[in-house]
Residue frames as a rotation matrix with the C-alpha (Angstrom) as fourth column:
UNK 1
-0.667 -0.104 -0.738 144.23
-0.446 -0.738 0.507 5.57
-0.597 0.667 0.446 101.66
UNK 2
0.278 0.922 0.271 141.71
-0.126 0.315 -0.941 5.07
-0.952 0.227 0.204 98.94
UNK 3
-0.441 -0.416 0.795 142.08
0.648 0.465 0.603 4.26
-0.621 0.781 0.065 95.41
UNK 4
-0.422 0.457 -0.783 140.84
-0.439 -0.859 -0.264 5.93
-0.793 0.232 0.563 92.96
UNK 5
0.648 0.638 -0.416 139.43
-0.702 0.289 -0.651 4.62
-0.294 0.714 0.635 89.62
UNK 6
0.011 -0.903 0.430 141.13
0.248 0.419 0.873 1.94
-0.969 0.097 0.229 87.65
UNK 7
0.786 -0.063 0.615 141.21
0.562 -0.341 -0.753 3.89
0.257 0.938 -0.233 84.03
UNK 8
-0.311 -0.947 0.083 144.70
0.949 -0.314 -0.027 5.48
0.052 0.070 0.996 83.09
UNK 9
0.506 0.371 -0.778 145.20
0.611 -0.791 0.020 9.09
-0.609 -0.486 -0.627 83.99
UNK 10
0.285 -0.722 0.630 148.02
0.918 0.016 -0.397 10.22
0.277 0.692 0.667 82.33
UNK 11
0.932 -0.047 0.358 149.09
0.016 -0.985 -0.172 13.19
0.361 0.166 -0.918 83.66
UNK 12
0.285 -0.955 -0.076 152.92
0.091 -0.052 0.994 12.81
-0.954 -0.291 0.072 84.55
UNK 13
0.855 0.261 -0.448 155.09
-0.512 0.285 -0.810 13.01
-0.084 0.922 0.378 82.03
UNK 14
0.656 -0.572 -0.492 158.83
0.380 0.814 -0.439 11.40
0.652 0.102 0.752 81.06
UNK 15
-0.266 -0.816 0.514 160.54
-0.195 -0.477 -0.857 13.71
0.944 -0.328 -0.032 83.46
UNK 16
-0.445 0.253 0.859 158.19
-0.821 0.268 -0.504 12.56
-0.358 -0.930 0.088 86.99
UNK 17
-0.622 0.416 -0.664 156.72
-0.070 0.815 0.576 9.33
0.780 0.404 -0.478 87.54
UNK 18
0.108 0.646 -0.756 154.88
0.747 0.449 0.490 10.54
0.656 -0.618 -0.434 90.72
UNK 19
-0.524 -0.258 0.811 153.59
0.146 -0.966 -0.214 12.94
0.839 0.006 0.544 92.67
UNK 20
-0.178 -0.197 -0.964 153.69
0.772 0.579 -0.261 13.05
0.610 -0.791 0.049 96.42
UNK 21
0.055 -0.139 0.989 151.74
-0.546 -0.834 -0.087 15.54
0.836 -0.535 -0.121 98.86
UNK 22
0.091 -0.190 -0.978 152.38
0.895 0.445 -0.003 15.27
0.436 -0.875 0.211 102.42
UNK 23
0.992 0.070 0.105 152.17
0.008 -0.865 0.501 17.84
0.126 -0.496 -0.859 105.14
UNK 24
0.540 -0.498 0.678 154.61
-0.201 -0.859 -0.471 19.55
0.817 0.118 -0.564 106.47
UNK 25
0.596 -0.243 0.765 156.12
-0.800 -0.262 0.540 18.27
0.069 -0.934 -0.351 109.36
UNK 26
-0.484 -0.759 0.435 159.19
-0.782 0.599 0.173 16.28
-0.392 -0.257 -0.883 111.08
UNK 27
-0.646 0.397 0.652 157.02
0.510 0.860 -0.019 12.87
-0.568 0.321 -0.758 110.22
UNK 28
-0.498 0.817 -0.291 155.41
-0.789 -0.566 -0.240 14.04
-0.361 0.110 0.926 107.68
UNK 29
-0.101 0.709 0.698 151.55
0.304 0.690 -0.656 12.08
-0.947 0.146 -0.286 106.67
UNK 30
-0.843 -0.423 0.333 150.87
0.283 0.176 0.943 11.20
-0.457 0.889 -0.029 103.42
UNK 31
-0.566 0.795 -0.218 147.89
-0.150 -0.359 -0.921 12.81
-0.811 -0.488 0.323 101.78
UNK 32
0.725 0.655 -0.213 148.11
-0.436 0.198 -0.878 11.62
-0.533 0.730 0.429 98.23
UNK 33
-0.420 -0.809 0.411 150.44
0.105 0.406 0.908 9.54
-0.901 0.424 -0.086 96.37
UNK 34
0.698 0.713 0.072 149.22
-0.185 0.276 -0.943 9.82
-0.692 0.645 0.324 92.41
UNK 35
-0.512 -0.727 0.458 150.92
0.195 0.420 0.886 7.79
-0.836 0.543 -0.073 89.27
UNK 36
-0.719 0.089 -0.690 149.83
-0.635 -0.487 0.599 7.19
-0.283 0.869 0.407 85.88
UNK 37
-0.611 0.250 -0.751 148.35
0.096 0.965 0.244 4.12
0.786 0.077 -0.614 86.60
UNK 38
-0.002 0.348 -0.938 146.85
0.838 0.512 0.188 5.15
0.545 -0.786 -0.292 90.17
UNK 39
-0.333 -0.329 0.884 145.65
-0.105 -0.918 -0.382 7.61
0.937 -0.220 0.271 92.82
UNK 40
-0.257 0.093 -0.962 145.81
0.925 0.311 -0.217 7.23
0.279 -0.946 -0.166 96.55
UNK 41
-0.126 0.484 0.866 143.65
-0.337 -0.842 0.422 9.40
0.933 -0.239 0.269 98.58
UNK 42
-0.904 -0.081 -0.420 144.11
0.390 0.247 -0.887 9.68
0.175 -0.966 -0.192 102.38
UNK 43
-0.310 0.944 -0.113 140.56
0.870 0.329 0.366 9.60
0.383 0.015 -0.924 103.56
UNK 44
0.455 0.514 -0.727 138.87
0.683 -0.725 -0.086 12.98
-0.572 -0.457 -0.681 103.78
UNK 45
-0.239 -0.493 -0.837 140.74
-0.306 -0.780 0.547 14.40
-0.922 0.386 0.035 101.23
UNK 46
0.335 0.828 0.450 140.17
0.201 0.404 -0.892 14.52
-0.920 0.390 -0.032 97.22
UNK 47
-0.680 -0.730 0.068 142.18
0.294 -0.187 0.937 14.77
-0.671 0.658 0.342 94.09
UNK 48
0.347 0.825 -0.447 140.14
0.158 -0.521 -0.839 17.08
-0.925 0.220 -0.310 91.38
UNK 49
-0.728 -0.630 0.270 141.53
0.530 -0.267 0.805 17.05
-0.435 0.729 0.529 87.85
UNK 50
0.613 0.753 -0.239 140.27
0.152 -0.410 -0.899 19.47
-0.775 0.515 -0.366 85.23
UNK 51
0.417 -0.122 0.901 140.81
0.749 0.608 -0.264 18.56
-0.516 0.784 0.345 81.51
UNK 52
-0.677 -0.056 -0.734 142.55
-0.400 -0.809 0.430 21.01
-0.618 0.585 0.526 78.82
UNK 53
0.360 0.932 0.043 139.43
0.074 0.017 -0.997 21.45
-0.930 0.362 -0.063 77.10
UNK 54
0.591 -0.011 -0.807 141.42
-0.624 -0.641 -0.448 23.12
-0.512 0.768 -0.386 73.88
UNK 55
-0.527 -0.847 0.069 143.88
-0.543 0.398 0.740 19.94
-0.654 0.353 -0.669 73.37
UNK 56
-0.027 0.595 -0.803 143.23
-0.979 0.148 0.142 18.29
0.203 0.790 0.578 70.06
């Protein structure tokens, strides 16, 4: 997996502390793992936020 930057994200909030995709199957493969602190990208794949423009 890759890292991503090292600047806070912040997008969880006090109710998740992480957010796990993974396919679908009996074993499933991990395809992103992302925290506040950190995002793992499995290689060939890409995490895309997009900002609320309107928050103050």
């Amino acid at each position: 997996m890759k890292k991503m930057g090292t600047e806070s994200i912040d997008v969880l909030s006090d109710k998740y502390t992480e957010i796990v995709i993974e396919t679908d199957e009996e074993n499933p493969t991990t395809i992103t793992e992302i925290t506040n602190e950190d995002a793992n990208v499995a290689n060939g794949y890409r995490i895309r936020l997009t900002p609320n423009y309107d928050r103050d």
